[in-house]
C-alpha positions as CSV (number, residue, x, y, z in Angstrom):
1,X,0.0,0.0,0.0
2,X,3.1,2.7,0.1
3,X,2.5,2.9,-3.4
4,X,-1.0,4.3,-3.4
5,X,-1.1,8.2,-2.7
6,X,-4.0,8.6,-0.3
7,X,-6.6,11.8,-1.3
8,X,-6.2,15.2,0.8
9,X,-10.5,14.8,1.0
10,X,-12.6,12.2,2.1
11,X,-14.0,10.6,-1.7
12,X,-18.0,10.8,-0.6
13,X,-20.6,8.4,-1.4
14,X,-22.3,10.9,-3.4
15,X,-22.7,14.0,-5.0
16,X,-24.8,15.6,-7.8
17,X,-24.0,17.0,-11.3
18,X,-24.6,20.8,-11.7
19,X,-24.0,22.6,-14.8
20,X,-24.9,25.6,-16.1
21,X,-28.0,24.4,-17.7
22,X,-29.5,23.9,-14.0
23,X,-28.2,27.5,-13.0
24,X,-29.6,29.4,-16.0
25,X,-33.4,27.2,-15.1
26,X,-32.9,28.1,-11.3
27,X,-32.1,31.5,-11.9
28,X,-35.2,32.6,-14.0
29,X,-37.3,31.0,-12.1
30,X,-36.4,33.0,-9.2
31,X,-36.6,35.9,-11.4
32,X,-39.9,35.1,-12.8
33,X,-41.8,32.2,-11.5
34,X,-44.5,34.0,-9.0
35,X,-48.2,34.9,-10.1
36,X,-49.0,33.9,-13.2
37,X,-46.2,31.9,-13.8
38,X,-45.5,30.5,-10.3
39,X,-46.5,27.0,-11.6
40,X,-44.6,27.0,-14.7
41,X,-41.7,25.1,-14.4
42,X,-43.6,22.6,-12.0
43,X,-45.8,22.0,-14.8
44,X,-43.0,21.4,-17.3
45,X,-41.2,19.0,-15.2
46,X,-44.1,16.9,-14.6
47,X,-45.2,17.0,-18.2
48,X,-41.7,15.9,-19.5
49,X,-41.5,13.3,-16.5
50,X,-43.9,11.8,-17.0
51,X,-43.2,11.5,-20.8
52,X,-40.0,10.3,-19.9
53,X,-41.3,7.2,-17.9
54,X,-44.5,6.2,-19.8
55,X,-47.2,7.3,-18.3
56,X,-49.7,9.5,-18.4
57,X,-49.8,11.5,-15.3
58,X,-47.2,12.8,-12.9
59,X,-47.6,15.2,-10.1
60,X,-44.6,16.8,-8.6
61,X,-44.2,16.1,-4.4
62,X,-41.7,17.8,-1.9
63,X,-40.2,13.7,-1.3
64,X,-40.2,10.5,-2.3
65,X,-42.5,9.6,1.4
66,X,-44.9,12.3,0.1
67,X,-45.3,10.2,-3.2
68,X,-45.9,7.0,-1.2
69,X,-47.9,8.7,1.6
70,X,-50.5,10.0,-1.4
71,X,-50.3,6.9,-3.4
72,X,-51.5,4.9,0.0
73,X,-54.2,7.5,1.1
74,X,-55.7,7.5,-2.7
75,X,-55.5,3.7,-2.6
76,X,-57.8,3.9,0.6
77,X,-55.0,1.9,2.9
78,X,-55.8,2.6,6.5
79,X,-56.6,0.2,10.1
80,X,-57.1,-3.2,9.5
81,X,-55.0,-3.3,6.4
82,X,-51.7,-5.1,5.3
83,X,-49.5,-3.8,3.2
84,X,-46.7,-6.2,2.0
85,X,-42.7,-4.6,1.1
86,X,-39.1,-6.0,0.8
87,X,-37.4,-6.2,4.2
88,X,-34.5,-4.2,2.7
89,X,-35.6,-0.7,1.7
90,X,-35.5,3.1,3.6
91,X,-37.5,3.2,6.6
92,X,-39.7,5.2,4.8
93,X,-41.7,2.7,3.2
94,X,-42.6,1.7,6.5
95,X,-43.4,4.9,8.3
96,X,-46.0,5.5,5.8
97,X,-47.5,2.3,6.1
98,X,-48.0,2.6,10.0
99,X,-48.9,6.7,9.6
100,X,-51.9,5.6,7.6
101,X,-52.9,3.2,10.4
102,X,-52.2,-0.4,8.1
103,X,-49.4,-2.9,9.4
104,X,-46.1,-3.5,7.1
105,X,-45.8,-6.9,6.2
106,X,-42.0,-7.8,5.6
107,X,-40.9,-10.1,2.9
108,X,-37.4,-11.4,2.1
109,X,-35.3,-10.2,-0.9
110,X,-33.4,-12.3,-4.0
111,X,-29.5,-12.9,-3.5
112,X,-28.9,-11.2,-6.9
113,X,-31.2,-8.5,-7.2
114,X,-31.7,-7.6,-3.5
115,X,-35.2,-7.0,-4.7
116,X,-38.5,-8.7,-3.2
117,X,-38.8,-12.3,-4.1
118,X,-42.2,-12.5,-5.3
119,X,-42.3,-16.3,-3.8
120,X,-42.1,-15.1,-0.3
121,X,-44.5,-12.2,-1.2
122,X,-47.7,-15.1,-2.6
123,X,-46.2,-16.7,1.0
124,X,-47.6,-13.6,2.8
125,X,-50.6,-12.5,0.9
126,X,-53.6,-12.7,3.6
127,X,-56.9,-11.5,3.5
128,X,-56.5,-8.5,5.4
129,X,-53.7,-7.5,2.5
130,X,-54.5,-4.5,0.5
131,X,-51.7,-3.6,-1.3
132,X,-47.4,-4.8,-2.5
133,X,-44.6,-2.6,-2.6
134,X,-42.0,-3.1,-4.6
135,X,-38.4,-1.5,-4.3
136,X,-36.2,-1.1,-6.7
137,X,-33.3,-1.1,-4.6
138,X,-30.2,0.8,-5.0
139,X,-32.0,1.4,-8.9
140,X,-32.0,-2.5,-8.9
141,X,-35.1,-4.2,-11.2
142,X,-37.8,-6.7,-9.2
143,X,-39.0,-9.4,-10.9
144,X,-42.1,-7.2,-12.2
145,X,-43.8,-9.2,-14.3
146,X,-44.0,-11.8,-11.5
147,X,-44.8,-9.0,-8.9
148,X,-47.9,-8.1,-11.3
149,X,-49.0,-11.3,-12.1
150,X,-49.3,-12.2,-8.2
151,X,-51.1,-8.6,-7.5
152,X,-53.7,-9.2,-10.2
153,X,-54.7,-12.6,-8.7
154,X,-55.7,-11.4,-5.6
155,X,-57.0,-7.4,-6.7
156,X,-54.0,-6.2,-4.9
157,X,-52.6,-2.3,-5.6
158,X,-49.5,-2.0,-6.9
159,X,-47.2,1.3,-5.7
160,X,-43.9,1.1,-7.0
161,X,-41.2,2.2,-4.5
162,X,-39.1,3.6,-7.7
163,X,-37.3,6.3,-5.9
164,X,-33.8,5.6,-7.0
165,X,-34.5,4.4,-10.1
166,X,-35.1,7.0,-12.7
167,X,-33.5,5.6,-15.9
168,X,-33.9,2.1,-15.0
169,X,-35.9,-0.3,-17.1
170,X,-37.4,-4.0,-16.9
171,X,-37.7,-5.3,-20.2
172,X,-37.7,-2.2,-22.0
173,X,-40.6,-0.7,-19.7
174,X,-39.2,1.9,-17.4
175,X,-39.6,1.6,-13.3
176,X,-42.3,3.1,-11.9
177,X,-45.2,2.1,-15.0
178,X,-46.1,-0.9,-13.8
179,X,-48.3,-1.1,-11.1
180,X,-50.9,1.2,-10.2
181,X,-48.4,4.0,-9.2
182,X,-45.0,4.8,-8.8
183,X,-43.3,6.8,-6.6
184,X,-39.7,9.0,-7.3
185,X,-37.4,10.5,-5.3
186,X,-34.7,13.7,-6.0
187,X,-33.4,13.6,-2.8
188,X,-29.7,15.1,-3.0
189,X,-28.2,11.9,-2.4
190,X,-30.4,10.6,-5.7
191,X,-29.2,9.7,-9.5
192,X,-30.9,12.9,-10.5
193,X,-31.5,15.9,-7.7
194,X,-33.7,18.9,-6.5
195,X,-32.2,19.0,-3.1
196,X,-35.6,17.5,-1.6
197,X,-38.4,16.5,-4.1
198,X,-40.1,13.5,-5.5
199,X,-42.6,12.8,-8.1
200,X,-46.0,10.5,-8.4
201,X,-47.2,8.8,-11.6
202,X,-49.5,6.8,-12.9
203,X,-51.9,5.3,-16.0
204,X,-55.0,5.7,-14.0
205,X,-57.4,9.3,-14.5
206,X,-59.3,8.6,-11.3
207,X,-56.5,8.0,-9.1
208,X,-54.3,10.7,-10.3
209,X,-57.8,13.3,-9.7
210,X,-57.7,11.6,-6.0
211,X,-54.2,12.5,-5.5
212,X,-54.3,16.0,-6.9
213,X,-57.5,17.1,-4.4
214,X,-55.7,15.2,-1.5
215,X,-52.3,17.4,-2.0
216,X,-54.6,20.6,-2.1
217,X,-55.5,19.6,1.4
218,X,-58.9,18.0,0.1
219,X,-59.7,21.8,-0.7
220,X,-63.4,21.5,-3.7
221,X,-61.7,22.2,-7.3
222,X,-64.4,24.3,-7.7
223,X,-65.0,26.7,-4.7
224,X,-62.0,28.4,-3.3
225,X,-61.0,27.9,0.2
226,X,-63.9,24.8,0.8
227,X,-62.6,21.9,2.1
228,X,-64.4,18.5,1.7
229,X,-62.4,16.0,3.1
230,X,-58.9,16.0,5.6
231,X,-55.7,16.0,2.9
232,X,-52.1,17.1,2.7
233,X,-49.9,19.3,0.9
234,X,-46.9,17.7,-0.3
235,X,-46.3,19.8,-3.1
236,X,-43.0,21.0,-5.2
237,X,-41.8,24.3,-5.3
238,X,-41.5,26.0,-9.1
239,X,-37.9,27.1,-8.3
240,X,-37.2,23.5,-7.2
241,X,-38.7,22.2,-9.9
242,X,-36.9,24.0,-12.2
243,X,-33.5,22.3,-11.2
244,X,-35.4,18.8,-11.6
245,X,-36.5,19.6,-15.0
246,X,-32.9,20.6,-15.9
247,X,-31.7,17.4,-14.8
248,X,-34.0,15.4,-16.1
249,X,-33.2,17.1,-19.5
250,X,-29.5,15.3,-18.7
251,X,-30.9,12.1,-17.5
252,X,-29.1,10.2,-19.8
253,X,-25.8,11.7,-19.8
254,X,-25.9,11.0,-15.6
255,X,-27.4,7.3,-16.1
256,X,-24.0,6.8,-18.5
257,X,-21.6,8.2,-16.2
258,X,-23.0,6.3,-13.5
259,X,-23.0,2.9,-15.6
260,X,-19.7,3.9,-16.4
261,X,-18.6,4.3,-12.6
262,X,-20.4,1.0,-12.1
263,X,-17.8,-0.9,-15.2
264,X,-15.1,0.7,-13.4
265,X,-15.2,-0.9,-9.8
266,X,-16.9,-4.1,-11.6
267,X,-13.3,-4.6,-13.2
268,X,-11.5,-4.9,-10.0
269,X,-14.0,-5.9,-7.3
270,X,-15.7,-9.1,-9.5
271,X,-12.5,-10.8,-9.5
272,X,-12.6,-10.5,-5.6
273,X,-13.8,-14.2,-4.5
274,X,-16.4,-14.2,-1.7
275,X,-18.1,-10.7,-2.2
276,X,-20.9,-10.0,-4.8
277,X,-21.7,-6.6,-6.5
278,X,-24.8,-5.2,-8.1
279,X,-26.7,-7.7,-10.5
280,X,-28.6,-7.1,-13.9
281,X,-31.2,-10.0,-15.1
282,X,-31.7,-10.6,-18.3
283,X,-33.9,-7.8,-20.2
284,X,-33.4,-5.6,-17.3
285,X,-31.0,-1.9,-17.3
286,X,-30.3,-0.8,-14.2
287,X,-28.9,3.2,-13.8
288,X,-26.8,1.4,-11.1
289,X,-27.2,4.5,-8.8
290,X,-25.2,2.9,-6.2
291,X,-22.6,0.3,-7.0
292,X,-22.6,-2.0,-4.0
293,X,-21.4,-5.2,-2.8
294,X,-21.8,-8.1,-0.2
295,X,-19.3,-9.9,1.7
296,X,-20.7,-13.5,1.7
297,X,-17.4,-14.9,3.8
298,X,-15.7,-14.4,6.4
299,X,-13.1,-11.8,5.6
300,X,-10.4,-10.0,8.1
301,X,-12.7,-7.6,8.6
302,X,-16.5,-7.5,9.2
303,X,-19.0,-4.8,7.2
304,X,-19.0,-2.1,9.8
305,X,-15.2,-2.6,10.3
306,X,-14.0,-2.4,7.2
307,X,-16.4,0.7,6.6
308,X,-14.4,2.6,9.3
309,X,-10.8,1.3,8.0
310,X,-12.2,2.7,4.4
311,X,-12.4,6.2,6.0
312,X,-8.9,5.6,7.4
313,X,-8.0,6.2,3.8
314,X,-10.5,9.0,3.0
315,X,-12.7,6.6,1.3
316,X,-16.0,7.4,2.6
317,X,-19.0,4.5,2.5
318,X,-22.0,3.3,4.0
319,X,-24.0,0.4,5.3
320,X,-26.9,-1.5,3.3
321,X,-30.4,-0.5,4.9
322,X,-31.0,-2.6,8.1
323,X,-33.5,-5.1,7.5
324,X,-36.6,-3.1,9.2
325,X,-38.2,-5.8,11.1
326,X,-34.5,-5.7,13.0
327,X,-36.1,-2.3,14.3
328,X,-37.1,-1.8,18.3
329,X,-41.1,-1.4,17.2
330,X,-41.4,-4.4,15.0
331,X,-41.2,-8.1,15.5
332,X,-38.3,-10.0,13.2
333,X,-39.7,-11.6,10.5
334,X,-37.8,-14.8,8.8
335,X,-36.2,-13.0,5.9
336,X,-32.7,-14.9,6.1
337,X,-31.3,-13.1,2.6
338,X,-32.2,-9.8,3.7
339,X,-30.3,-10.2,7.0
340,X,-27.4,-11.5,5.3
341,X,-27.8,-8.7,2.8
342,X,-28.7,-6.1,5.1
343,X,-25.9,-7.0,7.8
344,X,-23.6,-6.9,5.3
345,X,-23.6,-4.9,2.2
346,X,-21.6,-1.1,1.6
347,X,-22.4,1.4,-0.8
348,X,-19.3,2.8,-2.5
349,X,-18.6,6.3,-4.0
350,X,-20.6,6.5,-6.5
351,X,-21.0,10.2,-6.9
352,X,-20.9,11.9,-10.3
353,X,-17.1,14.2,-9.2
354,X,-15.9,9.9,-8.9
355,X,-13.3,9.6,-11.2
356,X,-11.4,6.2,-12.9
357,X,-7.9,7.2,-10.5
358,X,-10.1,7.3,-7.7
359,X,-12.1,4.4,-8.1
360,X,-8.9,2.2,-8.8
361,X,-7.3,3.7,-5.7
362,X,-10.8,2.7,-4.2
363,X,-10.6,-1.0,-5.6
364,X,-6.8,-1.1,-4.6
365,X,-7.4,-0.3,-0.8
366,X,-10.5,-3.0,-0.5
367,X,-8.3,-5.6,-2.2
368,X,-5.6,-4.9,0.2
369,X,-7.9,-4.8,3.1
370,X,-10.0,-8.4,2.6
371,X,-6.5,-10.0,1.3
């Protein structure tokens, strides 16, 4: 290792692309988006999103949770319901699952994918479940088709949990236009960003009507200020949209580079024996938002160690979600692959600044330190 020249800063986990195209959308909108034109760029981004994915409505949120939250509410989830999701996902899935009064029922994930394995999912179909949630995990594909085929037998709602996975497609279809909904997120962490923001879509007229008068807090469409039911506001701002709409204009350049970041650790670390790194199934195109990988041996060094002998080197990382059943307020459920997957998987720098001297440095230090 005397070779290797470590960094003067920590190489993050992640970080956006801005260019000047973002700036010059950001900066008239805060010149000219208020009054008549205070929806504007809102408008654009959800019209061109929503062109983007396949569908034919989207409605801009402040979050990914807001998406979910409205997709669950319009879906009429509440007490007494079950609402089935992969055990490895953000906690938010959850939260908004228990806010609206149903009970999250975990499933276990595929070795390969780290995706919901629909077998477990028919496993824990009851008749008290009302709808699935599928993850698309690190921008990872579920077995849709499957996932679908499942929901359909039993009248189940579909909301896609496609918040990483803007520019990822299962067999040519892109996430999020499968089920009933989909959910996005542009969290600033996200492949493409608005600092905070998400975005909800779907195929279906009534549903997208129901979510739009929820968002305006339940206010009548037709008499100002009248409210006919209790709702929300989760909405986007136009300046904030702006950015996404910029961004989404360079969705494929960022989808490259990060397939590109992806090729470059997949060179070093697949030759690695004992650890596995992020899968694509056949048909399927990830935007591999995060590359990630698994140690499935015992190696010198366990997950959490070797995470803080990484930042020895200024290599910055993180752990996989925890399997959420693991949490204090739930009780474990037997999802053996996601506590495997869960207890020991890292996310790696993956952020657009990454470059090909970095990520071999990167490589080079995690080959030294499971040798």
């Amino acid at each position: 290792m005397k070779n290797l020249k470590k960094p003067k800063k920590m190489i993050l986990t992640a970080g956006p692309s801005i260019t000047s195209l973002e700036v010059k959308y950001v900066s008239d909108a805060v010149k000219t988006g208020w009054n008549r034109q205070y929806r504007d760029y809102t408008n654009k981004f959800e019209k061109a999103f929503g062109e983007y994915v396949g569908v034919k409505y989207a409605l801009a949120t402040s979050g990914g949770t807001g998406a979910l939250w409205l997709s669950l509410a319009a879906a009429g989830v509440g007490p007494g319901d079950e609402v089935i999701l992969p055990e490895i996902t953000y906690f938010a899935c959850s939260d908004v699952i228990v806010h609206r009064g149903a009970t999250p029922v975990f499933v276990d994930i595929l070795p390969d994918t780290w995706c919901i394995d629909p077998d477990d999912m028919a496993r824990k179909i009851t008749k008290k479940t009302k709808a699935i949630m599928p993850v698309y995990l690190y921008g990872n594909l579920p077995e849709m088709d499957e996932i679908m085929r499942i929901a359909k037998k039993h009248a189940l709602f579909v909301v896609e949990d496609a918040c990483p996975a803007v520019g990822s497609y299962y067999k040519g279809k892109h996430a999020g236009s499968f089920g009933d909904c989909g959910a996005f997120s542009f969290q600033g962490a996200k492949i493409m960003v608005t600092g905070f923001g998400g975005m909800f879509v779907t195929n279906n007229k009534k549903l997208f009507e129901r979510v739009s008068y929820l968002n305006a807090h339940a206010e009548d469409p037709h008499r100002k200020f009248w409210q006919t039911g209790v709702g929300y506001t989760f909405e986007l701002p136009n300046v904030t949209a702006a950015l996404g709409l910029a961004q989404l204009e360079r969705i494929d350049e960022l989808v490259k580079k990060k397939r590109q970041i992806f090729d470059w650790y997949n060179a070093h670390l697949s030759k690695i024996d004992g650890i596995s790194i992020n899968t694509e199934r056949k048909k399927t195109k990830s935007n591999k938002w995060m590359t990630s990988f698994i140690l499935n041996k015992k190696f010198k060094f366990t997950r959490d160690k070797l995470i803080a002998e990484l930042k020895k080197y200024n290599i910055d990382s993180r752990p996989f979600f925890y399997p959420i059943s693991s949490f204090p307020m739930y009780k474990n459920a037997h999802s053996p692959i996601a506590y495997h997957t869960g207890l020991n998987g890292i996310n790696l720098p993956s952020g657009y600044e990454c470059t090909k001297k970095e990520i071999d440095y990167i490589c080079a230090v995690i080959k030294y330190l499971l040798s």
